[in-house]
mmCIF file as gemmi writes it, N, C-alpha and C atoms, coordinates in Angstrom:
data_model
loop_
_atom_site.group_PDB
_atom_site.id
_atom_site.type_symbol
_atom_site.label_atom_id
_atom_site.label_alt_id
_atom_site.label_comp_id
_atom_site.label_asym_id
_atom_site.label_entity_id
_atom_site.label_seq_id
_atom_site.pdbx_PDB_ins_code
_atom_site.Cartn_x
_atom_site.Cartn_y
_atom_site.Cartn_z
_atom_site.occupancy
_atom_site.B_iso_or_equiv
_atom_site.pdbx_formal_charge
_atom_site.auth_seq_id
_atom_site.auth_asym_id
_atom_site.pdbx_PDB_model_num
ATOM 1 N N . UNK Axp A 1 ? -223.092 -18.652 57.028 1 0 ? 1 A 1
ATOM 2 C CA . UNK Axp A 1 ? -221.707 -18.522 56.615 1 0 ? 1 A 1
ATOM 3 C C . UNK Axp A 1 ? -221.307 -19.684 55.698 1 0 ? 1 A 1
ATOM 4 N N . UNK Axp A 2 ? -221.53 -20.714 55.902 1 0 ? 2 A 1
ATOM 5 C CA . UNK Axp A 2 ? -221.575 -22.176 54.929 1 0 ? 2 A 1
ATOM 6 C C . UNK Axp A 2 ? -221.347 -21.795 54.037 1 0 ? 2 A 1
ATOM 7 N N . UNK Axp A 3 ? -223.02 -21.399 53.853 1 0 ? 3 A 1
ATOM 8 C CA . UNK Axp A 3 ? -223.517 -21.113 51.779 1 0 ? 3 A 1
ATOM 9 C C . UNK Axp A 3 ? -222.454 -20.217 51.314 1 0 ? 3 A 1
ATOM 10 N N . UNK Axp A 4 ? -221.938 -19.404 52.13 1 0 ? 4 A 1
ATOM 11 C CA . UNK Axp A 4 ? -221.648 -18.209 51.254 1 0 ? 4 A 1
ATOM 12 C C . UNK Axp A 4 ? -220.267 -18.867 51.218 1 0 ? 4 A 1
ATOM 13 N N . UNK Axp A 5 ? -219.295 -19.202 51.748 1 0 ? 5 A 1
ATOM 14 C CA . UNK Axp A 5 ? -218.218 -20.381 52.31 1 0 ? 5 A 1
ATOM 15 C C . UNK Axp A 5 ? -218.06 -21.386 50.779 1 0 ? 5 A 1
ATOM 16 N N . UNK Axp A 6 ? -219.294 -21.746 50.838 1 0 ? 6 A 1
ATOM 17 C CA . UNK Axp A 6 ? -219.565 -23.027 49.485 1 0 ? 6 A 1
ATOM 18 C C . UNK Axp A 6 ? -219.409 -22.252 48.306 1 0 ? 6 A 1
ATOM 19 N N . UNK Axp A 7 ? -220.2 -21.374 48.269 1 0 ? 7 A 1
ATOM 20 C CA . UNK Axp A 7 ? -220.524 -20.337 47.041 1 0 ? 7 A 1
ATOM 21 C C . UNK Axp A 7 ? -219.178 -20.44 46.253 1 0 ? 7 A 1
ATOM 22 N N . UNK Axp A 8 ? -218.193 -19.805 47.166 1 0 ? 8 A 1
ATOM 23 C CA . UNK Axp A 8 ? -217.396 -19.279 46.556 1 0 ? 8 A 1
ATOM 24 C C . UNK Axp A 8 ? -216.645 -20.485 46.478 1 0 ? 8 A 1
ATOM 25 N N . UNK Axp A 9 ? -216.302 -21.948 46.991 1 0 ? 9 A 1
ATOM 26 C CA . UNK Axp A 9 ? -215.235 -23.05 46.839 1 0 ? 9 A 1
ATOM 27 C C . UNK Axp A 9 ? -216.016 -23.878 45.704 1 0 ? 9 A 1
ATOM 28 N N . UNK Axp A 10 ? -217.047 -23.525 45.564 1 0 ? 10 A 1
ATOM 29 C CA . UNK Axp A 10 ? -217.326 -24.022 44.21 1 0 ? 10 A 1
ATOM 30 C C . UNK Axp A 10 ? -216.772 -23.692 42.628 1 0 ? 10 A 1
ATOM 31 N N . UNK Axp A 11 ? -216.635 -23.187 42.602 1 0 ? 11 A 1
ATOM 32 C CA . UNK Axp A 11 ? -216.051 -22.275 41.84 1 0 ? 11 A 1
ATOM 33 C C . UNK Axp A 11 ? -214.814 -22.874 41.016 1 0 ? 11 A 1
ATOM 34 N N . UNK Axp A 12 ? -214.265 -23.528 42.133 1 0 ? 12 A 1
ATOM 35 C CA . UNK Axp A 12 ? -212.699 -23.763 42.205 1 0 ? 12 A 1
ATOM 36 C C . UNK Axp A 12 ? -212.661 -25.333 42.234 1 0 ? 12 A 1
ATOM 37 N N . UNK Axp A 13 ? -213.65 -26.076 42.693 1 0 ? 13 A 1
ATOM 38 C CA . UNK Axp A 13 ? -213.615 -27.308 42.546 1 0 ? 13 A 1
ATOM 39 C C . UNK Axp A 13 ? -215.053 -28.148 41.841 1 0 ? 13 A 1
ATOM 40 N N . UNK Axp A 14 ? -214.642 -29.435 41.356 1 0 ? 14 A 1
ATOM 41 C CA . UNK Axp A 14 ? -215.944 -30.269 40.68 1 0 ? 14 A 1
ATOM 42 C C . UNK Axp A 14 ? -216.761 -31.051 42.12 1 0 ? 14 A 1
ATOM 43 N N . UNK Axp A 15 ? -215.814 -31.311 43.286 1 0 ? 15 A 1
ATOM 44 C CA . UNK Axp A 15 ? -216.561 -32.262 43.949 1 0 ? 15 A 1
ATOM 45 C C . UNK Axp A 15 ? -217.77 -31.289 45.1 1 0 ? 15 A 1
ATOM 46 N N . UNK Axp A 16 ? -218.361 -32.719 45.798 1 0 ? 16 A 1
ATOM 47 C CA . UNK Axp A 16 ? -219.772 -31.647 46.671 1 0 ? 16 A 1
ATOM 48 C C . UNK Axp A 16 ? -218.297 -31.349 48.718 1 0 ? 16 A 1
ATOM 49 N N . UNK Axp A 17 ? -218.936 -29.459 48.226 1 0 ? 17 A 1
ATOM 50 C CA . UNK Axp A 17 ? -218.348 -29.106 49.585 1 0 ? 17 A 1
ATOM 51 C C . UNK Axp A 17 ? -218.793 -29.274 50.762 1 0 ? 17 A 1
ATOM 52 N N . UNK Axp A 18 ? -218.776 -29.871 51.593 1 0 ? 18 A 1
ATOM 53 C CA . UNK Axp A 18 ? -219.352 -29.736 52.79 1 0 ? 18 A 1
ATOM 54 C C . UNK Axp A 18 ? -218.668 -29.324 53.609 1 0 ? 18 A 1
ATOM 55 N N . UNK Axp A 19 ? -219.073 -29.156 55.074 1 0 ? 19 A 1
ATOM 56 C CA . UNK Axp A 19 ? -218.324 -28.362 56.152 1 0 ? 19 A 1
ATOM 57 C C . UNK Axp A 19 ? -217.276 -29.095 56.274 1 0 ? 19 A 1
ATOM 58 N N . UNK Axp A 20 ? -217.005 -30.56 56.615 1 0 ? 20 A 1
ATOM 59 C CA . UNK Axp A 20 ? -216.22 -31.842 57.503 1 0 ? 20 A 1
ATOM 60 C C . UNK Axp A 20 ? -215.087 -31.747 55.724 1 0 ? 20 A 1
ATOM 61 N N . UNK Axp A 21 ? -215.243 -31.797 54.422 1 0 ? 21 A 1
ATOM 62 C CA . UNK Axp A 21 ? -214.457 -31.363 53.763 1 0 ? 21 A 1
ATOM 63 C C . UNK Axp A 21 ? -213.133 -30.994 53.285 1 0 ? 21 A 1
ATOM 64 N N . UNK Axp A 22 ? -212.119 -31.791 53.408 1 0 ? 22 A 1
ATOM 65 C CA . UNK Axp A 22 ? -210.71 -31.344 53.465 1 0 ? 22 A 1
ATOM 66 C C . UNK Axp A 22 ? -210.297 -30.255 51.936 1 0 ? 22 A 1
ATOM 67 N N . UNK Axp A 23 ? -209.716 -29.531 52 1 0 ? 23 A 1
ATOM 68 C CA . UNK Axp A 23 ? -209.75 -28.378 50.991 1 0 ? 23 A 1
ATOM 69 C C . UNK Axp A 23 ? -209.064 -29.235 49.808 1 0 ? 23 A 1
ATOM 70 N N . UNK Axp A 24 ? -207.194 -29.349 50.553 1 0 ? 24 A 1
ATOM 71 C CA . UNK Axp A 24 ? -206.736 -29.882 49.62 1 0 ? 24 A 1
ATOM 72 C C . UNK Axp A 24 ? -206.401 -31.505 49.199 1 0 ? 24 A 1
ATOM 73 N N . UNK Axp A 25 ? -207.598 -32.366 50.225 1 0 ? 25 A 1
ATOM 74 C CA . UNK Axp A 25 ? -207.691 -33.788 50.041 1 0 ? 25 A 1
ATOM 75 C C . UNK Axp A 25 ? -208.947 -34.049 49.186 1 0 ? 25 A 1
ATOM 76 N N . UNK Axp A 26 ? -209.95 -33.456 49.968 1 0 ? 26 A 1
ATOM 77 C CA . UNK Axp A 26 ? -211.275 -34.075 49.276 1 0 ? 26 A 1
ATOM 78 C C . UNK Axp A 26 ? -211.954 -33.223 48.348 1 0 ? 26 A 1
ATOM 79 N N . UNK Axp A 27 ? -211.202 -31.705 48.26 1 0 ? 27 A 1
ATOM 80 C CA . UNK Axp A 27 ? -211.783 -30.861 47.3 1 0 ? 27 A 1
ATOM 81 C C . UNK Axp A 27 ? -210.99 -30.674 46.111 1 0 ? 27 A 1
ATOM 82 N N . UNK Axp A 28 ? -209.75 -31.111 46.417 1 0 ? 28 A 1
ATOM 83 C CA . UNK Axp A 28 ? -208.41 -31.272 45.464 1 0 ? 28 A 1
ATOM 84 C C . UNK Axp A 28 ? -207.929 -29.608 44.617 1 0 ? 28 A 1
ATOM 85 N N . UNK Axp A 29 ? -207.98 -28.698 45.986 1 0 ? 29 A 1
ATOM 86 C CA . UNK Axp A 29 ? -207.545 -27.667 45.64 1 0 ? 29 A 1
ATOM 87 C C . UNK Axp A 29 ? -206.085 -27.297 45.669 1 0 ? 29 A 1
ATOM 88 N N . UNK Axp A 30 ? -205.672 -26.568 44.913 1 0 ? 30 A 1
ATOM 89 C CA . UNK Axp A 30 ? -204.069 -26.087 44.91 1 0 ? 30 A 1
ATOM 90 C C . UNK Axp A 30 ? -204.254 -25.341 45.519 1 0 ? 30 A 1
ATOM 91 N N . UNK Axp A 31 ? -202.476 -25.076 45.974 1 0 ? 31 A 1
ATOM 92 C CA . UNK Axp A 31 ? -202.161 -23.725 46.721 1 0 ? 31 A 1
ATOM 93 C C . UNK Axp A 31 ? -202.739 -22.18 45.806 1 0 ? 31 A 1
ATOM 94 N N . UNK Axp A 32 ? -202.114 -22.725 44.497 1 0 ? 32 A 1
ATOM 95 C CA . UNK Axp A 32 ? -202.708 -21.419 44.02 1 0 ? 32 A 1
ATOM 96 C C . UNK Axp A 32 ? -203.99 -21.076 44.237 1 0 ? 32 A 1
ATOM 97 N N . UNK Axp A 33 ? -205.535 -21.961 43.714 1 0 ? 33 A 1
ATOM 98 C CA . UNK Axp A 33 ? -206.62 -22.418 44.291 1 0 ? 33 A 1
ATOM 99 C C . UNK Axp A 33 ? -206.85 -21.295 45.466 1 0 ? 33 A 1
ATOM 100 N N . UNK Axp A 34 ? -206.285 -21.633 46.297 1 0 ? 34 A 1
ATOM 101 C CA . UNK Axp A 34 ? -206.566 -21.272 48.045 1 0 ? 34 A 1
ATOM 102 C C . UNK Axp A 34 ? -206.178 -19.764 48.106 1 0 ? 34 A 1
ATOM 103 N N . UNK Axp A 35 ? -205.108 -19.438 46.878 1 0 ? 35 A 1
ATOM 104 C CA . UNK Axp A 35 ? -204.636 -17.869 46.594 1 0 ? 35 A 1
ATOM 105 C C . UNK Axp A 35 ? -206.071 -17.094 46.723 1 0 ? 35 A 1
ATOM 106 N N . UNK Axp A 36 ? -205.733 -18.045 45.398 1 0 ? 36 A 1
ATOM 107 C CA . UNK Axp A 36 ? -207.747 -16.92 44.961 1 0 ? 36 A 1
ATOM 108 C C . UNK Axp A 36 ? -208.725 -17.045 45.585 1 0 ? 36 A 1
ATOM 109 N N . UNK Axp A 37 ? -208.749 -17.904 46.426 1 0 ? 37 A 1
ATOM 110 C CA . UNK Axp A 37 ? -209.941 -18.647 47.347 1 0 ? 37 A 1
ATOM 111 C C . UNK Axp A 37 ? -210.117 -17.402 48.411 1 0 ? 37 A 1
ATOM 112 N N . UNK Axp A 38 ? -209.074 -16.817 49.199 1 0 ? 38 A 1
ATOM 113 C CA . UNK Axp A 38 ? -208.29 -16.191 50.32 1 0 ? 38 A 1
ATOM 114 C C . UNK Axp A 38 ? -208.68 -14.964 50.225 1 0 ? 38 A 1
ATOM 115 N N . UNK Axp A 39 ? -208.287 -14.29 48.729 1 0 ? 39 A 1
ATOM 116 C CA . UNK Axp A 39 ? -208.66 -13.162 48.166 1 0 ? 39 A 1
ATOM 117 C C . UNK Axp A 39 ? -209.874 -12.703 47.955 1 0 ? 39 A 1
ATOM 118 N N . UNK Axp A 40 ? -210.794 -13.644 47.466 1 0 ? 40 A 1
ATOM 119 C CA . UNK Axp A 40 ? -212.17 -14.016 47.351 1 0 ? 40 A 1
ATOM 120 C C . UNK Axp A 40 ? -212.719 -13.53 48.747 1 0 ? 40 A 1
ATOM 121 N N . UNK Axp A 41 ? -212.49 -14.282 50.025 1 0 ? 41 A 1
ATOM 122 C CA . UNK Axp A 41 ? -212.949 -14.106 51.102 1 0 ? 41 A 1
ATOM 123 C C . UNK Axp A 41 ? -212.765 -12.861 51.461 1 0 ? 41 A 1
ATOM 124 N N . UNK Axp A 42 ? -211.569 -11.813 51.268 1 0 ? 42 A 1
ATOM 125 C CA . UNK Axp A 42 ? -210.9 -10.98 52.158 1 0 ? 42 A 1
ATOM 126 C C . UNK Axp A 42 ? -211.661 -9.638 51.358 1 0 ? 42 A 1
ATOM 127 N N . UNK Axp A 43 ? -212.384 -9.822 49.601 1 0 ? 43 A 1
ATOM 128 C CA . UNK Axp A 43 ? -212.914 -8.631 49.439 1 0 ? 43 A 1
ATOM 129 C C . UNK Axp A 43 ? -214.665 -9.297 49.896 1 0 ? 43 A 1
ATOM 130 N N . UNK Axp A 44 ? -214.987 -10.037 49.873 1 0 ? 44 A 1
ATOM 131 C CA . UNK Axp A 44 ? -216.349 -10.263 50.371 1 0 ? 44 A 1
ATOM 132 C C . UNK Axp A 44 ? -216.828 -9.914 51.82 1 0 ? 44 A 1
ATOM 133 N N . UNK Axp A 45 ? -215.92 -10.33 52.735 1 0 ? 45 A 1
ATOM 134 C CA . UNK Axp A 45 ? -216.374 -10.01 53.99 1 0 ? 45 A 1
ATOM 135 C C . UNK Axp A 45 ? -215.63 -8.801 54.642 1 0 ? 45 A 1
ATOM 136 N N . UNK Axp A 46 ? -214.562 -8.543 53.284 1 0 ? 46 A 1
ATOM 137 C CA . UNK Axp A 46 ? -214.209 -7.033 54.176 1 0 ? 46 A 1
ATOM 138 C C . UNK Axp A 46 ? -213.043 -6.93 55.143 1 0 ? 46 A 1
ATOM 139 N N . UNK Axp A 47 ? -211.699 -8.479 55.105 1 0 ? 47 A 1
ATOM 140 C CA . UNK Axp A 47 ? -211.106 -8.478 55.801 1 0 ? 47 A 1
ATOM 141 C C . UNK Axp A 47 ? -209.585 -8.672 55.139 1 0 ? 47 A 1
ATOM 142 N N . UNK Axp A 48 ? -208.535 -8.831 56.441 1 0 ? 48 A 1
ATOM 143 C CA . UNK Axp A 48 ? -207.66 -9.247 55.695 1 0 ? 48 A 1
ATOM 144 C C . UNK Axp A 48 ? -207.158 -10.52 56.327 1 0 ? 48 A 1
ATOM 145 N N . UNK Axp A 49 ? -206.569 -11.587 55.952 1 0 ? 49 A 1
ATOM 146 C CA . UNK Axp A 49 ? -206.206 -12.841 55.691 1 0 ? 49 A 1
ATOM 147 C C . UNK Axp A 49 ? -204.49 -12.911 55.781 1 0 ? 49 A 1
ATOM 148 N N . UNK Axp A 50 ? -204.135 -13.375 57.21 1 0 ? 50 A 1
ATOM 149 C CA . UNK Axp A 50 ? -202.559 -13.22 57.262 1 0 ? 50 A 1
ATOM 150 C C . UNK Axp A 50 ? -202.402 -14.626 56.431 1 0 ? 50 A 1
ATOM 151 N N . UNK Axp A 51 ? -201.352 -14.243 56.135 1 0 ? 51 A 1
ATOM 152 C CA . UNK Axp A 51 ? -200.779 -15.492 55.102 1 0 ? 51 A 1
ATOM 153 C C . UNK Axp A 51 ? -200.348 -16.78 56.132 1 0 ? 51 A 1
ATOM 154 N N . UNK Axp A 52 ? -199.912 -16.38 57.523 1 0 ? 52 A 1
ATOM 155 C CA . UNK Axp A 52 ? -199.612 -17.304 58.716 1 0 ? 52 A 1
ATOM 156 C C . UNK Axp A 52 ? -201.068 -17.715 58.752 1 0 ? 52 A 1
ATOM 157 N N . UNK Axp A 53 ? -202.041 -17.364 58.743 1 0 ? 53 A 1
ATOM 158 C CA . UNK Axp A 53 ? -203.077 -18.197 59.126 1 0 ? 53 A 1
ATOM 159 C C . UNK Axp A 53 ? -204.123 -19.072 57.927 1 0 ? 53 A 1
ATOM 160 N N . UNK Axp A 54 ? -203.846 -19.059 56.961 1 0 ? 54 A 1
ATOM 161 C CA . UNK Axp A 54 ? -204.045 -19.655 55.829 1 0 ? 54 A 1
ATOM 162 C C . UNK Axp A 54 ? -203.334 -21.337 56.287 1 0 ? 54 A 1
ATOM 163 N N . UNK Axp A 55 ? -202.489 -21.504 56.048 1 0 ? 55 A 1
ATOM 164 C CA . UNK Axp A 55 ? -202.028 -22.789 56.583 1 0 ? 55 A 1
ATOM 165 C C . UNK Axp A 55 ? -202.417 -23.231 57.469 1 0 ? 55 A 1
ATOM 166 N N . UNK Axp A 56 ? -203.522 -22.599 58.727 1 0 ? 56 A 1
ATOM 167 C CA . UNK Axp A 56 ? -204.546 -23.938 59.666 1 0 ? 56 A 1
ATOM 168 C C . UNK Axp A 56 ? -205.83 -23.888 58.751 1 0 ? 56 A 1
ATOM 169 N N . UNK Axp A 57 ? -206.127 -23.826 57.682 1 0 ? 57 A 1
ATOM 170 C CA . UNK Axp A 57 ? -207.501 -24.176 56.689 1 0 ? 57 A 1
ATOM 171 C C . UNK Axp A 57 ? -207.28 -25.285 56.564 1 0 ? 57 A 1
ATOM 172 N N . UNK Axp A 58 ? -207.77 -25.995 56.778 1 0 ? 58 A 1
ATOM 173 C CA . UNK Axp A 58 ? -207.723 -27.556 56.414 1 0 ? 58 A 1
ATOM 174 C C . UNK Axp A 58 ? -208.979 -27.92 55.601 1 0 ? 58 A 1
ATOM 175 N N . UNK Axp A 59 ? -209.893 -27.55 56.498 1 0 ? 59 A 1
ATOM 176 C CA . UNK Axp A 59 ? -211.227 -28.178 56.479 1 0 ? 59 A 1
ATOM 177 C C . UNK Axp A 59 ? -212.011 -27.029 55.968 1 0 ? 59 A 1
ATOM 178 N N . UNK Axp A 60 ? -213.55 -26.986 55.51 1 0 ? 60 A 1
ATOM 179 C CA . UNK Axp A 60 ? -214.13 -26.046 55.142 1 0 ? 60 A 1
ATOM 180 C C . UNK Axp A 60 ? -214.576 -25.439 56.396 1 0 ? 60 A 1
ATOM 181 N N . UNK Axp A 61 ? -214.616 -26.381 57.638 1 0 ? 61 A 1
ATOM 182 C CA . UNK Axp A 61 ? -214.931 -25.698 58.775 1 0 ? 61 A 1
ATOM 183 C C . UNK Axp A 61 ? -214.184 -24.453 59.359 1 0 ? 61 A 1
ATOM 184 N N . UNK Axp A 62 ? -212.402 -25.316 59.048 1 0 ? 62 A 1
ATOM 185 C CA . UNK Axp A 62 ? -211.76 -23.984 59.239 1 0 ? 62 A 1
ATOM 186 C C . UNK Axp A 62 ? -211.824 -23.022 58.984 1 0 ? 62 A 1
ATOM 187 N N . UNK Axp A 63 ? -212.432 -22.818 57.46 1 0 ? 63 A 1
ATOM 188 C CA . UNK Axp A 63 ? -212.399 -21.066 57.185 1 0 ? 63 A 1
ATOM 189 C C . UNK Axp A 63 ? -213.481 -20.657 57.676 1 0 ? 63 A 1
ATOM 190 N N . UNK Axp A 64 ? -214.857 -21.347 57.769 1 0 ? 64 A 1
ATOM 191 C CA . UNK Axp A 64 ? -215.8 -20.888 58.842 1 0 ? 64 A 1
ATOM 192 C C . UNK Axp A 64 ? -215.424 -19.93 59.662 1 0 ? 64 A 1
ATOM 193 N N . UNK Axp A 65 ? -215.17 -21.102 60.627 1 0 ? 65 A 1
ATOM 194 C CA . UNK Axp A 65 ? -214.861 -20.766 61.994 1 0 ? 65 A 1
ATOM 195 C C . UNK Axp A 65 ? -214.191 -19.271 62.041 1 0 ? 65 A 1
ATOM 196 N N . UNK Axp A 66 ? -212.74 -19.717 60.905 1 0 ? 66 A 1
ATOM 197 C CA . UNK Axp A 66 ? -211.775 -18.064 61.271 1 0 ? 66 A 1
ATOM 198 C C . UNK Axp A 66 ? -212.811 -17.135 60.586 1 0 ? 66 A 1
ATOM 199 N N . UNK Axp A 67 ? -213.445 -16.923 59.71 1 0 ? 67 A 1
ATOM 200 C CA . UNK Axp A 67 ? -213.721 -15.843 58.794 1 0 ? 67 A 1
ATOM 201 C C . UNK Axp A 67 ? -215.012 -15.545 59.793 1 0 ? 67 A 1
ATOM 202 N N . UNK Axp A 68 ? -215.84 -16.68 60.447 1 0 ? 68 A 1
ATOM 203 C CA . UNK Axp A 68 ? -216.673 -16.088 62.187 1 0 ? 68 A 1
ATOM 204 C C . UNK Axp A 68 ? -216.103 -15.126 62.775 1 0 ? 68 A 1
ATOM 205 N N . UNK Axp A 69 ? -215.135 -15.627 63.438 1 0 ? 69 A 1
ATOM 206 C CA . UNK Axp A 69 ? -214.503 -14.931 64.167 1 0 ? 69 A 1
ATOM 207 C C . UNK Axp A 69 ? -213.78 -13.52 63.514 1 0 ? 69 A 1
ATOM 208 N N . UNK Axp A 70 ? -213.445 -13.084 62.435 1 0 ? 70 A 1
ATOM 209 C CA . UNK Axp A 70 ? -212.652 -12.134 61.812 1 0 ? 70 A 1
ATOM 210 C C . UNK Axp A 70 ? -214.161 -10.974 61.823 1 0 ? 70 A 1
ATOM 211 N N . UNK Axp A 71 ? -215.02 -11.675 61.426 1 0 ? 71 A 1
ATOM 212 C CA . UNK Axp A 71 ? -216.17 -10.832 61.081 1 0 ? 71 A 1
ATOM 213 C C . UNK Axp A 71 ? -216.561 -10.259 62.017 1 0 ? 71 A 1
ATOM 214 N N . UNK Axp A 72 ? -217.305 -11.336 63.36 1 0 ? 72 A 1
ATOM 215 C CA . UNK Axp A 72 ? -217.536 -10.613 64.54 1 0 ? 72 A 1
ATOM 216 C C . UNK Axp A 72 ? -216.223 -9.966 65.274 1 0 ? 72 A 1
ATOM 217 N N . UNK Axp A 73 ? -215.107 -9.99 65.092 1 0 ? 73 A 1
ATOM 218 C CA . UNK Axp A 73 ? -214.269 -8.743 66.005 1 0 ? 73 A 1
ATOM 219 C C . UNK Axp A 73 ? -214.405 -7.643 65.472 1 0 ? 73 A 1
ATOM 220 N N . UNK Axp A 74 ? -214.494 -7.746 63.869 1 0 ? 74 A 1
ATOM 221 C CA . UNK Axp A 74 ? -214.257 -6.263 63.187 1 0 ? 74 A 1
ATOM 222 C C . UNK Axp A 74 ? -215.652 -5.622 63.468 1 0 ? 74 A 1
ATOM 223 N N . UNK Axp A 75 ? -216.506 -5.937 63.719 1 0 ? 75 A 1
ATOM 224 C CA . UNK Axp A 75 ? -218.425 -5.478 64.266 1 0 ? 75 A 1
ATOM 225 C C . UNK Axp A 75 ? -217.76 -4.673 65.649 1 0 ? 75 A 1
């Protein structure tokens, strides 16, 4: 989930992503950024992305973790 996680936040930023990673500290992404970022995720894995839960992404772990969890309930 990482790579594919990275894949796509690369895209959007110059610095190196790692999991521990703050989106909009150490990756220096905008809100808009995180628009397309969100959208990105929601046609790749097939889900949808409440706008309430966008605001606990902090970290690259966070979207991990939720987009884990979104994937395995919808299975």
């Amino acid at each position: 989930m990482f790579e594919s996680v990275k894949g796509i936040l690369e895209n959007y930023t110059e610095y190196e992503v790692r999991e521990d990673s703050s989106l909009m500290g150490d990756l220096a992404l905008s809100s808009f950024d995180m628009a397309a970022i969100v959208a990105e995720f929601e046609d790749k894995f097939s889900i949808s992305v409440h706008d309430r839960d966008i605001i606990n992404f902090v970290t690259v772990k966070d979207i991990i973790n939720y987009l884990e969890e979104k994937t395995s309930s919808s299975n």
